[in-house]
C-alpha positions in Angstrom: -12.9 25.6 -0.3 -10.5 27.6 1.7 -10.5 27.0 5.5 -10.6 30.4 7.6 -8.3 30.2 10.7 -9.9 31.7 13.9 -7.6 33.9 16.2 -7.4 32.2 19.8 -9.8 34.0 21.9 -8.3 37.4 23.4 -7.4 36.0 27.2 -5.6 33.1 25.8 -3.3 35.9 23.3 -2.6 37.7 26.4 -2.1 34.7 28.4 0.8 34.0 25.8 2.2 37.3 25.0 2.5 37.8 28.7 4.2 34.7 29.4 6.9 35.0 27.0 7.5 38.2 27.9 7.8 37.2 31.5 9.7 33.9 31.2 11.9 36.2 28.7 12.6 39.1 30.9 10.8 41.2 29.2 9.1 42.6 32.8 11.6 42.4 35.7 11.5 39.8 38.9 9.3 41.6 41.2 8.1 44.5 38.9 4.6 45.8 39.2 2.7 44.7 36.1 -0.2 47.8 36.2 -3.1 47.8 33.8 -3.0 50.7 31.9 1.1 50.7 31.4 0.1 46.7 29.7 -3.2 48.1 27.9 -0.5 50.5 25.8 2.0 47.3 25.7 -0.1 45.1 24.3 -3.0 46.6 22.7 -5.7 44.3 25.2 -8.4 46.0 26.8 -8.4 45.6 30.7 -10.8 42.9 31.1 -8.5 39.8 29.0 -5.4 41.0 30.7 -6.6 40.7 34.7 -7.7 37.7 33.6 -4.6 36.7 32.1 -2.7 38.5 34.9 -5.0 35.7 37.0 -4.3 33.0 34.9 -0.7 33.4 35.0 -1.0 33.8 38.9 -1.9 30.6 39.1 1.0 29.3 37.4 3.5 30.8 39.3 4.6 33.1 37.4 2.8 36.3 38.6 1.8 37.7 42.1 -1.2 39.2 43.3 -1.6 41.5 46.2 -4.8 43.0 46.5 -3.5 46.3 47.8 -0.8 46.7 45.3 -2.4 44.5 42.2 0.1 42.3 40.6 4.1 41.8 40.0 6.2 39.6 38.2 7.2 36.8 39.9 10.2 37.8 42.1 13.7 35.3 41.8 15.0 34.0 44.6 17.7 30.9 45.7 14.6 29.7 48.1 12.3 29.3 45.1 14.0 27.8 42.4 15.4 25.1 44.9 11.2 23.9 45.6 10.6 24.6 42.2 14.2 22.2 41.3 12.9 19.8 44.0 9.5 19.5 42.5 10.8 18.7 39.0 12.6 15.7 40.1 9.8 14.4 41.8 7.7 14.7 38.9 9.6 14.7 35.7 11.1 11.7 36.9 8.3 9.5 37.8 6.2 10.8 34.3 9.4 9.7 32.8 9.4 6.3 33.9 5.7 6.1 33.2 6.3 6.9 29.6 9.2 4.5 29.5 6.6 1.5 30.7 4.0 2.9 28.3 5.4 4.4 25.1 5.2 2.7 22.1 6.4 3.6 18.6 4.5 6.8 18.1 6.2 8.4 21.3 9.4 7.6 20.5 9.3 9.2 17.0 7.8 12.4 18.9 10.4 12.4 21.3 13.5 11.8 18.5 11.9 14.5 16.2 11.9 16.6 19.0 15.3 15.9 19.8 16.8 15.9 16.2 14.6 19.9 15.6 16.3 21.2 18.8 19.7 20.0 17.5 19.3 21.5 14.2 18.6 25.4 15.5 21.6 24.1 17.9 23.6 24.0 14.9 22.4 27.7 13.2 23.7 28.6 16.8 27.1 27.4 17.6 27.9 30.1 20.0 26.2 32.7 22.3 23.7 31.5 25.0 21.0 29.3 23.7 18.5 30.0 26.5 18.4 33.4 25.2 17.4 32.5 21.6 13.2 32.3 22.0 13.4 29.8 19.0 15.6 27.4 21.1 13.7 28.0 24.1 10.4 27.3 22.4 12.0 23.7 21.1 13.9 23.0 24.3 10.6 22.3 26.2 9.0 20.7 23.3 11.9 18.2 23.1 11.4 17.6 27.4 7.9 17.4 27.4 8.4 14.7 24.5 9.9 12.5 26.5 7.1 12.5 29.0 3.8 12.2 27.1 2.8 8.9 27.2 2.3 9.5 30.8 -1.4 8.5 31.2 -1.9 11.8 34.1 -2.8 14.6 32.0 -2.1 16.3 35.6 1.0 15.2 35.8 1.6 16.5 32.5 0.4 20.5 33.4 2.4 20.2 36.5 5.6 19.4 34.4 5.0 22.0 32.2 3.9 24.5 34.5 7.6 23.8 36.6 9.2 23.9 33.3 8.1 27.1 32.7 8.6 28.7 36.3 12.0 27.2 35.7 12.5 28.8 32.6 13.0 32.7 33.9 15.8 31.1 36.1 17.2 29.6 33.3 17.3 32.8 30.9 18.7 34.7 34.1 21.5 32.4 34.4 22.1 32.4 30.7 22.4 35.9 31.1 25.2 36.1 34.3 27.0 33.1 32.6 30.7 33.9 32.2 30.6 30.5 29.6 27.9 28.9 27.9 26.4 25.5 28.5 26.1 23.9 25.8 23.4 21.1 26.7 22.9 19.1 23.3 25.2 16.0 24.5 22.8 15.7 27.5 19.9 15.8 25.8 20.9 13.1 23.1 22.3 10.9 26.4 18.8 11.2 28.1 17.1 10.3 24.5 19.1 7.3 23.9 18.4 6.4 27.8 14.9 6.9 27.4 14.1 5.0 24.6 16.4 1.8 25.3 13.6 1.9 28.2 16.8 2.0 30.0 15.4 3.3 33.5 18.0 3.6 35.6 20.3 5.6 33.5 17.7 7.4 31.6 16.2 9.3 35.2 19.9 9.2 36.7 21.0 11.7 33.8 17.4 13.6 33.8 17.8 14.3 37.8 21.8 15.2 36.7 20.5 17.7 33.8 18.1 19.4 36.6 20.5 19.5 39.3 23.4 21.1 37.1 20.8 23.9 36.2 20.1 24.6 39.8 23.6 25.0 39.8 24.3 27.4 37.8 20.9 29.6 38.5 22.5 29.6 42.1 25.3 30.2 41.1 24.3 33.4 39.1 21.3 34.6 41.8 24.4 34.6 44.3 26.7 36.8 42.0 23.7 39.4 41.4 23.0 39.3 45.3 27.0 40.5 46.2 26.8 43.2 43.3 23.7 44.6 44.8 25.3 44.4 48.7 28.3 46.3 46.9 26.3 48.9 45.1 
């Protein structure tokens, strides 16, 4: 007897179309995100999209104004340096939490994770990964790996929720970078760090992965900032 998949309910669709589209680019830093214009995008009827408009609020990546309704998200050097500051508060302590905790089953989650990002690495030897939604997609799977045995299930939204707010600064970056980073050497270091239970190294190169991509986010939010002054 066949098993009949239900669709997710019609918030939670919107929820994730919107998302993608945001962390994506798809609606610009700062852009109004009106009703009607997404109703013709997507296909939703008002009610599931102000709710997932809310929903999304709440995760930082959409603003609400109650005179204006809501915008994407604007980008800004400011931001991404509390949202860089926040990550290596808490990726770093789930980390070591998993490291204390995990057992076998998490570190096979963690190296499949790893060895599925490295294999769309290798379909893509050039070009920006953080642009490829495929890549993307398995990139945060392979990070929030390495953090689920954390026993906070809080601790684990927070993560994902910064991952994902750090995501649009990533793809922007990606898209003002003269030369690709190509990140699959730091992920296998932080792996084999991570499941030596080697703590030390293993949040030393985490906090080093973070930091180099506040780098070059600030790097590219300044270069956009001098073409606009010029224009």
């Amino acid at each position: 007897m066949s098993t009949v998949t239900q669709a997710p309910p019609l918030v939670d669709q919107a929820v994730e179309r919107l998302r993608q589209d945001l962390l994506s680019g798809v609606h610009q830093p700062g852009g109004k995100l009106k009703i009607d214009a997404l109703r013709g995008m997507y296909g939703f009827s008002s009610s599931p999209l102000r709710e997932a408009l809310s929903r999304l609020t709440q995760e930082g990546l959409v603003v609400a104004d109650q005179r204006r309704g809501f915008r994407a998200a604007p980008l800004s050097v400011d931001d991404f340096a509390d949202i860089t500051r926040l990550r290596l508060l808490l990726d770093l302590e789930a980390l070591q939490e998993s490291m204390e905790l995990g057992d076998d089953e998490w570190e096979a989650r963690a190296v499949a994770a790893f060895y599925r990002l490295q294999k769309i690495e290798e379909r893509f030897p050039s070009g920006p990964l953080a642009l490829n939604a495929e890549w993307s997609v398995q990139h945060k799977e392979f990070h929030m790996s390495l953090i689920s045995a954390t026993r906070s299930v809080r601790l684990m939204e927070l993560c994902s929720t910064l991952f994902d707010q750090a995501e649009r600064y990533r793809r922007f970056s990606a898209s003002h970078r003269a030369t690709p980073r190509f990140k699959s050497a730091e992920h296998e270091a932080i792996l084999d760090a991570t499941i030596r239970r080697d703590t030390e190294a293993a949040t030393l190169l985490l906090s080093r992965h973070i930091t180099r991509t506040k780098d070059g986010v600030v790097e590219a939010l300044c270069r956009m900032e001098a073409v606009d002054a010029e224009a």
